[in-house]
N, C-alpha and C positions, 0 to 999 in steps of 0.2 A: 435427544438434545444434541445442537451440532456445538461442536467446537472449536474456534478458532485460536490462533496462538501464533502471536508475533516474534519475532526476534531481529537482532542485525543492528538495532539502535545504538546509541553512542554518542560521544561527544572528539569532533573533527575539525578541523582549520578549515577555512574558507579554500575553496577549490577543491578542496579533498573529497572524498569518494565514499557512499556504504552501502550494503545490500542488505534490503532488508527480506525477512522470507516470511512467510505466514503457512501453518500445516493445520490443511483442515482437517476435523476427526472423520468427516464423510465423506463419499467419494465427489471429486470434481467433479461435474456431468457436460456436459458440449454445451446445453444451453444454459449453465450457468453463466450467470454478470460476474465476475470478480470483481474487486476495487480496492482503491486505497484512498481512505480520505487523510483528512489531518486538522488538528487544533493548537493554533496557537494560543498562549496565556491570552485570556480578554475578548480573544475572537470566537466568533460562529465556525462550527465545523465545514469544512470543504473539500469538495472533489479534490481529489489530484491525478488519477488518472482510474481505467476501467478495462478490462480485456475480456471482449466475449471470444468466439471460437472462432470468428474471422473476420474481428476488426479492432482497435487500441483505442484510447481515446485520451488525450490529456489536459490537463487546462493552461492555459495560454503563458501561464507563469514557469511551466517547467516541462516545457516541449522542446525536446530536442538536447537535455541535460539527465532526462529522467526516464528509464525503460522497465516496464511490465510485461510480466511474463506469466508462463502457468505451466507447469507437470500436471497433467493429469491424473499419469500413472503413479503418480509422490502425492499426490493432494496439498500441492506447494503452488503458491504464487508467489510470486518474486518483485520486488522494483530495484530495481539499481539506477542509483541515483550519483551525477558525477559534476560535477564543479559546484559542488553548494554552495549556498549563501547564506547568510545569517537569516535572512528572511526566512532561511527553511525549516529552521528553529521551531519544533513543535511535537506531539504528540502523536503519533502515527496509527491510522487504524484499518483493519482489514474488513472486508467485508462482501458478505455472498447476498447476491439477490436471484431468486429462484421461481419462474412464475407460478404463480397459485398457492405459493407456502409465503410465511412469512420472513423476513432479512434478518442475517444474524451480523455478528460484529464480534472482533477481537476484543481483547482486554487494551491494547495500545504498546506501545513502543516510544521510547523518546530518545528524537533527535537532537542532538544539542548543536549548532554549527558556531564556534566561538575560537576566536584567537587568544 
């Protein structure tokens, strides 16, 4: 059984900054998908970005504010996230997709971005 596990969450002022890290219990492999999604209260969960071994991907809402990373050798994936918004307000969650096995998922993290 794999496992993930979040950390880094908080509650931060608008523009302020967090990093959040996820440690997986298995090892990262090259052609793992990493990812980070997220839920807000009421809403459908969603992408917010993804990093395979040689290329990023984020959605449109926090490109260019938001950076994904990955330690292989730490079985660590990272986002750092920097001028937040309230919007960003939400529950945070990790996530490996691996071809031929099925996707696992952290337990979550919550961001809170409020003045």
């Amino acid at each position: 059984q794999v496992q993930l596990v979040e950390s880094g969450g908080g509650l931060v002022q608008p523009g302020g900054s967090l990093r959040l890290s996820c440690v997986v219990s298995a090892s990262i492999r090259s052609f793992d998908t990493m990812g980070w999604y997220r839920q807000a209260p009421g809403k459908q969960r969603e992408l917010v970005a993804t990093i395979t071994s040689s290329r990023t991907n984020y959605v449109d809402s926090v490109r260019g504010r938001f950076t994904i990373s990955r330690d292989n050798d730490e079985n660590t994936v990272y986002l750092q996230m920097n001028s937040l918004e309230p919007e960003d307000t939400a529950v945070y969650y990790c996530n490996r997709q691996r071809p031929g096995v099925r996707e696992y998922w952290g337990q979550g993290t919550q961001v809170t971005v409020s003045s």
